[in-house]
MARVEX-395994 format. One record per atom (N, C-alpha, C): residue in three letters; z, y, x. Coordinates in pm, whole numbers, plus 50000, padded with zeros to 5 digits. Example, Ala and Ser with C-alpha at 12.3 -4.5 7.8 and 13.67 -1.06 7.14 Angstrom:
MARVEX-395994
ALA507804943151319ALA507804955051230ALA507804967051320SER507084977551285SER507144989451367SER507875000351290
This chain:
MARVEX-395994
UNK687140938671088UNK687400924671061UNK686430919470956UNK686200904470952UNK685180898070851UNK685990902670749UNK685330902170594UNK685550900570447UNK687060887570483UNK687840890670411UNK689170877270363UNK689520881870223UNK690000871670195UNK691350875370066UNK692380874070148UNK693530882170118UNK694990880870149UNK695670882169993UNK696180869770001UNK697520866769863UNK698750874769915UNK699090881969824UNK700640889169854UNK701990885669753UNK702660880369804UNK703570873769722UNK705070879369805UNK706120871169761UNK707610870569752UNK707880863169723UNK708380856969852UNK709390840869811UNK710970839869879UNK711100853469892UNK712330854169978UNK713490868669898UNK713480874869987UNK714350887169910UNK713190896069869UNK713890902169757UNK713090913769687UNK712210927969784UNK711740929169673UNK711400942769773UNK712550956169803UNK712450957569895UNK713620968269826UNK712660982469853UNK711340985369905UNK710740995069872UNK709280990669811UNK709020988269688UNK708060986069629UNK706870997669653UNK707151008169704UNK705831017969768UNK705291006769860UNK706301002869944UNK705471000370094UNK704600988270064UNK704910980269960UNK703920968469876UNK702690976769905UNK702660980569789UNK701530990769739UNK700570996169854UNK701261001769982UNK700641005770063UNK700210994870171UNK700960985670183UNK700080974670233UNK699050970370186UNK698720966270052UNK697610968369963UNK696710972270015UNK696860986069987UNK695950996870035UNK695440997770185UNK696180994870261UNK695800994070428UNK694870980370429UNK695310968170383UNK694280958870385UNK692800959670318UNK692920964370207UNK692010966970183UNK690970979870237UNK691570984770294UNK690670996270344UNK690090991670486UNK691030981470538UNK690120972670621UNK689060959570588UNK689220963670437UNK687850956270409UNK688240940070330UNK689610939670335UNK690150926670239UNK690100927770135UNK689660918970060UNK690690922069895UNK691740912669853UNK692690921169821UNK693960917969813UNK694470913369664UNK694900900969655UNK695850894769531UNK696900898669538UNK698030907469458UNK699040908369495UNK699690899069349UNK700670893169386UNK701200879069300UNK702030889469166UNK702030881469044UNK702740886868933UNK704080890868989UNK704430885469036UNK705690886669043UNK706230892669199UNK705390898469209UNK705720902169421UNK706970913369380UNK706720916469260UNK707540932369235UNK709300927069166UNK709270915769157UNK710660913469057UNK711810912069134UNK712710913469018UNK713960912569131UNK714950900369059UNK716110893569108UNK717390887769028UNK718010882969141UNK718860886669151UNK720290889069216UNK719740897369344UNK720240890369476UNK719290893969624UNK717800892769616UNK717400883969532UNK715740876669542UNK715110883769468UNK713280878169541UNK712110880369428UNK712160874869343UNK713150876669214UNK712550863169096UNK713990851169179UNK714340845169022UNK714990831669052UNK714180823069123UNK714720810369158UNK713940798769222UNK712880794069150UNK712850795169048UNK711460785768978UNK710650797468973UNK710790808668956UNK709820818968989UNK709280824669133UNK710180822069217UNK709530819369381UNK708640807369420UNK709100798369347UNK708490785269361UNK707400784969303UNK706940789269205UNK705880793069120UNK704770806369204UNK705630811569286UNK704630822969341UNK704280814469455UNK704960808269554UNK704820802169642UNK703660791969602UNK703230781069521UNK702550771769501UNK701170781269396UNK701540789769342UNK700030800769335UNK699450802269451UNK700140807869585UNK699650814369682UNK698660803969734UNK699410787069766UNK698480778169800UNK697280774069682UNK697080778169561UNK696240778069501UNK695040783769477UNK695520799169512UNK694500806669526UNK693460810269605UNK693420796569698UNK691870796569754UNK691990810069876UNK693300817869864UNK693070826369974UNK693090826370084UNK692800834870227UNK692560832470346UNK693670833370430UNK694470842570349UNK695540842670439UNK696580846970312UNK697770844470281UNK698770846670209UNK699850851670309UNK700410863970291UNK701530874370337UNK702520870870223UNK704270870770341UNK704920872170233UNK704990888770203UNK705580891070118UNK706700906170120UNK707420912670195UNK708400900170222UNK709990906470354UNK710320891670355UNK711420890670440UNK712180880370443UNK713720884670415UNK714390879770466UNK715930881270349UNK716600866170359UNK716000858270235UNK717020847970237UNK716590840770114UNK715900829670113UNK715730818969991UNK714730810770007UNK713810807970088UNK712920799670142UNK713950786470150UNK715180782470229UNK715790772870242UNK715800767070065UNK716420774669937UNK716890769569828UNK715350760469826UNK714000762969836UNK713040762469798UNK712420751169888UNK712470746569987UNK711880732970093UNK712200721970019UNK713680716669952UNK713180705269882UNK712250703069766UNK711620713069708UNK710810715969566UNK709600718669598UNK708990718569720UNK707900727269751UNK707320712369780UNK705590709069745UNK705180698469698UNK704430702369847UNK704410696869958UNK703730698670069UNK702380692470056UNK702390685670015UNK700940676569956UNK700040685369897UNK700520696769828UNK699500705969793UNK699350719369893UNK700430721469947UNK700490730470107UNK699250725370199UNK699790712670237UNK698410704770333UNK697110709570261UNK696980703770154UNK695810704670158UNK694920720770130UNK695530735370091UNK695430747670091UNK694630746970255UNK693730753870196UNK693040764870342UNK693610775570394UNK694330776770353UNK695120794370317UNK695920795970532UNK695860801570521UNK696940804270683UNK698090813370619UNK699200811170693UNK700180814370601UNK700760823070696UNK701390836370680UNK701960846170813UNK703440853370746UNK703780849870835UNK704980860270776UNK706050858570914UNK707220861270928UNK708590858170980UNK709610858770922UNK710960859371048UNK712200858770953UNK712350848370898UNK713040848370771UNK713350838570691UNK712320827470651UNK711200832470665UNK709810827170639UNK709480814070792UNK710520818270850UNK710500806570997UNK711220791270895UNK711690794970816UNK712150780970745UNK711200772470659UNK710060778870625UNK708650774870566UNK708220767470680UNK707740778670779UNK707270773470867UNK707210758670950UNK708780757670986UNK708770745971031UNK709010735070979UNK709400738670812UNK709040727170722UNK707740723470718UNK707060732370687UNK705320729570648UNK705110719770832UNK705220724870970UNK704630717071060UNK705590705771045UNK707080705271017UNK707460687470992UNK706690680670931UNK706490685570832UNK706010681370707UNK704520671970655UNK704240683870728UNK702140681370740UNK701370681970849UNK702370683170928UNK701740688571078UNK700600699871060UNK700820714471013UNK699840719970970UNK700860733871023UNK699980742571125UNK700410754171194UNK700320764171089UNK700490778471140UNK701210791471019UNK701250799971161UNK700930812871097UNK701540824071206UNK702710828271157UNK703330832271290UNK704500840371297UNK703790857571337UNK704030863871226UNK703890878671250UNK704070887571132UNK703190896371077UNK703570908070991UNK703890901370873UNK704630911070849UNK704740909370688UNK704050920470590UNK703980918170483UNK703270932670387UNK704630941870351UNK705700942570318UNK706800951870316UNK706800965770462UNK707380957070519UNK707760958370675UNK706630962770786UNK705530959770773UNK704610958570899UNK703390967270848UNK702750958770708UNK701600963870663UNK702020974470576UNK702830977070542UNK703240988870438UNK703770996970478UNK704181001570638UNK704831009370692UNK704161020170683UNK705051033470649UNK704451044170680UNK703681050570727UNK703991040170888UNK703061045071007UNK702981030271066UNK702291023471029UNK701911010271085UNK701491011371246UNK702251003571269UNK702120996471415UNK700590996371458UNK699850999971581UNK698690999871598UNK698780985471675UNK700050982471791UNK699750968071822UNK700350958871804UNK701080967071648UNK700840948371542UNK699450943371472UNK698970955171423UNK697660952371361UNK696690945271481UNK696290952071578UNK695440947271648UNK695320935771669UNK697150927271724UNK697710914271764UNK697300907771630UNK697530911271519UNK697730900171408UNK695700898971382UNK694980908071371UNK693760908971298UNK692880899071451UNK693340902771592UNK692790895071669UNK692820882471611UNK693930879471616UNK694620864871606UNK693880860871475UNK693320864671395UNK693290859771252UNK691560858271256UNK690800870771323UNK689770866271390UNK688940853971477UNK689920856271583UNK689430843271695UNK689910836671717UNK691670829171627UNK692610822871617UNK693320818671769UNK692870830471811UNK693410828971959UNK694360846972016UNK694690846872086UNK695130861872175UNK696050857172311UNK695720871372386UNK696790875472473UNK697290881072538UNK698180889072585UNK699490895772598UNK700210895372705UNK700630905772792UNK701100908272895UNK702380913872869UNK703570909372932UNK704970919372878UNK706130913872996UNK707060926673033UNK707830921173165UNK708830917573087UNK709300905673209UNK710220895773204UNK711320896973265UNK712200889673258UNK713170881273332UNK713130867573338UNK713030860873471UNK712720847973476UNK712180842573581UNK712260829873639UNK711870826673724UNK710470822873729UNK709600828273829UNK708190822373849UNK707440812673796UNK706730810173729UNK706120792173698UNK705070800073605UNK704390784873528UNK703040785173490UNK703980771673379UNK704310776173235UNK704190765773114UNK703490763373030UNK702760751972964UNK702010751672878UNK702380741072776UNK702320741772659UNK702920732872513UNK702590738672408UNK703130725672288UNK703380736972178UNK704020747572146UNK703390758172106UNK704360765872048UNK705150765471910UNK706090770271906UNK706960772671775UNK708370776471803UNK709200777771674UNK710460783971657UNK710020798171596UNK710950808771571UNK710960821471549UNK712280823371521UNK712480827271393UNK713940833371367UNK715250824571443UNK716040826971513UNK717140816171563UNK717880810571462UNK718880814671374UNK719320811371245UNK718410805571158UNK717520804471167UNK716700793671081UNK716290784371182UNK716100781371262UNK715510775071371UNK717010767771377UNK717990768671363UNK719310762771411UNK719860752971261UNK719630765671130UNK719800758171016UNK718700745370985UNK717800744871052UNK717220733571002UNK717470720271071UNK717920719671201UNK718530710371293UNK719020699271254UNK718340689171262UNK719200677271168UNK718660670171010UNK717910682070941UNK717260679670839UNK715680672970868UNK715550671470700UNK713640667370731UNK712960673670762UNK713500687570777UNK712190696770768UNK712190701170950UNK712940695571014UNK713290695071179UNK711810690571233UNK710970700171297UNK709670692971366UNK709720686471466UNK710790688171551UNK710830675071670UNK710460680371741UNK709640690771820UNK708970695171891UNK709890692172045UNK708550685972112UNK709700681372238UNK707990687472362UNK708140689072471UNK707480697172566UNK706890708772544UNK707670715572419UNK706630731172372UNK707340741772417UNK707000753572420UNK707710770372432UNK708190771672324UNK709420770672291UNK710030774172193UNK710620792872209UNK709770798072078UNK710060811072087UNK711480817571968UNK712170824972014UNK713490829071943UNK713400844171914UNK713970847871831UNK714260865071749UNK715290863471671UNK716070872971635UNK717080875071489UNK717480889671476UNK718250891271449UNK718250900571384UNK720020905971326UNK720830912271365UNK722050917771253UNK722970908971353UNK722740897471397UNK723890890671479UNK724020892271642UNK725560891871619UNK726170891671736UNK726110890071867UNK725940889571987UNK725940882772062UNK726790868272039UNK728020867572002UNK728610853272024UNK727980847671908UNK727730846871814UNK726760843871737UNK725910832671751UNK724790849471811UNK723550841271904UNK723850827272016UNK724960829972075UNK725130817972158UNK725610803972074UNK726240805371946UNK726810799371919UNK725170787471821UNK724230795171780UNK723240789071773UNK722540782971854UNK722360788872029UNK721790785572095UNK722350769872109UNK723610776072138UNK724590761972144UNK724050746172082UNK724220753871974UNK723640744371891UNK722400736871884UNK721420740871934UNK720150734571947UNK720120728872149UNK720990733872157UNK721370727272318UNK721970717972309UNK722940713872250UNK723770701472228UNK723130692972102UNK722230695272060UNK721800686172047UNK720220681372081UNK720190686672211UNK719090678372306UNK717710688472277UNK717780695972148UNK716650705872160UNK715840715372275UNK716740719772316UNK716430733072432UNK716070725672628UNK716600717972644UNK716350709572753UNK715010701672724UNK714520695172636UNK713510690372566UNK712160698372562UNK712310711072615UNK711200719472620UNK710820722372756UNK709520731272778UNK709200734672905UNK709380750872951UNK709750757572803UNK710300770672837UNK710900774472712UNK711650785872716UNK712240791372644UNK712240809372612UNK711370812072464UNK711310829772563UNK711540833372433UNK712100844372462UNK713610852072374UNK712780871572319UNK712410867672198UNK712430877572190UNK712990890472135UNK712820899372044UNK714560910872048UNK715500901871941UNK716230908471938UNK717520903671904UNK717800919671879UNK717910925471764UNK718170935871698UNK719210940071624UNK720110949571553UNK720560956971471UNK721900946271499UNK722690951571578UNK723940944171632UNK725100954271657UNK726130951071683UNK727020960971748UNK728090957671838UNK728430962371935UNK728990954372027UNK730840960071975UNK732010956472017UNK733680958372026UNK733880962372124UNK735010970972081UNK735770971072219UNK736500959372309UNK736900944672229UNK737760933572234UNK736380927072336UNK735030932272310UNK733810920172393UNK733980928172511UNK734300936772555UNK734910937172700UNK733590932372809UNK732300939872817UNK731210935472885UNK730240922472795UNK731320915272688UNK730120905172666UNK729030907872592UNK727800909972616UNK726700915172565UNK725780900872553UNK724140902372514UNK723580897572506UNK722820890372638UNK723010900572707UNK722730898272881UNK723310882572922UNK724370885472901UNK725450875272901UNK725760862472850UNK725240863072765UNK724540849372650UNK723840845972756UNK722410849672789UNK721240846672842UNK721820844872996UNK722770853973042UNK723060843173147UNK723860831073222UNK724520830973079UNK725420817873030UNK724940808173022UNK723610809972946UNK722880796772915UNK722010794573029UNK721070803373122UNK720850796773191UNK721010789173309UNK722800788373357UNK723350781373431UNK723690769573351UNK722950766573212UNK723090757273135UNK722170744173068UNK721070755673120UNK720120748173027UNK718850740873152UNK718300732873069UNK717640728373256UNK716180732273261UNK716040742773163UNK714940748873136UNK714490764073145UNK713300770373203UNK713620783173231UNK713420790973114UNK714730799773083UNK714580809872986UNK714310823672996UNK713030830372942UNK712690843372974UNK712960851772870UNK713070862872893UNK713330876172765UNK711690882972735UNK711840891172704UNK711010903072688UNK709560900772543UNK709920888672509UNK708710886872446UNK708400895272342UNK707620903672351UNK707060913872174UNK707170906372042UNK708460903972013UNK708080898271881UNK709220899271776UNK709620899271677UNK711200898271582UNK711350909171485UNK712500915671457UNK712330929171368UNK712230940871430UNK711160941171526UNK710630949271569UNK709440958871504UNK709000971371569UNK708290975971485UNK706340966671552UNK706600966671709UNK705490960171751UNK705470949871802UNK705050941571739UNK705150924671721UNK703560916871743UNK703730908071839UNK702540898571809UNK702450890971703UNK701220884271690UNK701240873371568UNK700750857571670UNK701700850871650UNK701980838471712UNK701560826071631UNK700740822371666UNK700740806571611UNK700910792571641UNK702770789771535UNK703380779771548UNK702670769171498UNK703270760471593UNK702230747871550UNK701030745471656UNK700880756971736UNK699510759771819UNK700050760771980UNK698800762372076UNK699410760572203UNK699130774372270UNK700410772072389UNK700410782972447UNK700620780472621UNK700380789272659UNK699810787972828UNK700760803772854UNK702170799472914UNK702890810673013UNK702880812273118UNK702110824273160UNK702680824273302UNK703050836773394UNK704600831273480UNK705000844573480UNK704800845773641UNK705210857473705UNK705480862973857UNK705680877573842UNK706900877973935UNK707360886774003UNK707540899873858UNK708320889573795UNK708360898473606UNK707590901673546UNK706620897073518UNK705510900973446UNK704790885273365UNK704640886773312UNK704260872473147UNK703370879173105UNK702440865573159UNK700720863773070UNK701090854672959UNK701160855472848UNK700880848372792UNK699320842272643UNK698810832672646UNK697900828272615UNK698450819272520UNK697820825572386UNK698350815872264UNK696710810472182UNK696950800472129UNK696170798172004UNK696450786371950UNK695520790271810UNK695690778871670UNK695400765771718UNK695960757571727UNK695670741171698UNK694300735571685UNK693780727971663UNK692410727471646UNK692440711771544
């Protein structure tokens, strides 16, 4: 990859393995980055990196520092306390590309309400770049993408036949659902809206989906593609209702075609997606091309 800076910060939950910091570090740079890692990437108070004025403070460094790309840490939970305080006026105008997921999907689609200004969805430095044994096609997906601000990706489906093209965006569902209604809501109406989470339920999950269905979100698009949905557990009382089941609930519901399989969420191998940017799906006979890139 060319020479970058990558800013490494925490604006969400703490670290809870401060090695794997460290070794993200070290993996970027040995691909040739040099790496800022923020005063405070290492702190902790209560669940979080640092109280709010000290996230907020790492967060508005990161857009300061002139870097190429700013990684969060992890995600967790505190990006929401932080959207009304975050001065987007100085976001816009940062060069920086901003990557992360998770909780970090609540940045995200503040910053494109906001400024109309895209962000990838992909690794994080905790989780992805600090892993033990890092993902060979997360790296590849994310360093393409960060390269030629473009990629793409083949992965089987479920779904009916067609050819969609729009904006892309969405990521985490629970953030994608909590923002519904607020300012930081991008509106996005003819795009692929992409979904992941994580720890919840199946009824849950529907009960979000729900939610962005009733209120005109999910019909408003030209596809819908679902990617894992992780670390869950099913009852004996759900009696068959699984996740399957969600997905085929909704699509005797929704007037839009919804596909599974997409590589992406708290997974270990994940693409890097850029929201805000367009994408070209197309599926047959289970199988999804998909063609993403940055905005222009």
């Amino acid at each position: 990859m060319s020479a970058r800076t990558f800013y490494v910060y925490a604006p969400s939950g703490h670290a809870t393995d401060p090695a794997a910091v460290h070794r993200a570090v070290a993996l970027l740079e040995a691909r040739g980055a040099r790496v800022v890692l923020d005063d405070s990437a290492l702190e902790r108070h209560q669940r979080f990196a640092g109280d709010d004025d000290a996230r907020l403070a790492a967060v508005m460094r990161a857009a300061a520092s002139g870097a190429d790309v700013a990684v969060a840490v992890r995600g967790g939970y505190g990006w929401t306390r932080l959207l009304p305080r975050i001065d987007f006026r100085v976001i816009a105008r940062a060069p920086t590309t901003w990557l992360g997921h998770s909780d970090f999907t609540a940045f995200q689609l503040a910053m494109l309400a906001r400024t109309g200004r895209g962000s990838l969805a992909g690794p994080m430095a905790g989780y992805d770049f600090g892993a033990e044994a890092p993902s060979a096609f997360t790296l590849e997906h994310c360093f393409r993408m960060l390269d030629t601000d473009a990629d793409d990706a083949g992965f089987a489906t479920q779904g009916p036949d067609g050819e969609h093209a729009g904006t892309l965006w969405g990521g985490n569902l629970a953030m994608v659902a909590s923002l519904a209604g607020t300012p930081y809501w991008p509106g996005v109406r003819d795009g692929i809206l992409f979904l992941e989470d994580v720890g919840e339920h199946p009824y849950r999950i529907e009960r979000m989906l729900y939610q962005l269905h009733l209120a005109g979100c999910l019909d408003a698009q030209r596809a819908i593609v679902l990617g894992a949905f992780t670390e869950y557990r099913l009852f004996d009382h759900d009696a068959g209702y699984d996740l399957a089941s969600v997905v085929e609930h909704l699509r005797a519901r929704v007037a839009v075609p919804i596909y599974t399989g997409l590589p992406f969420g708290h997974v270990r191998d994940k693409l890097t997606l850029p929201v805000g940017g367009h994408a070209t799906l197309a599926v047959r006979d289970g199988q999804a091309t998909l063609h993403v890139a940055v905005a222009r």
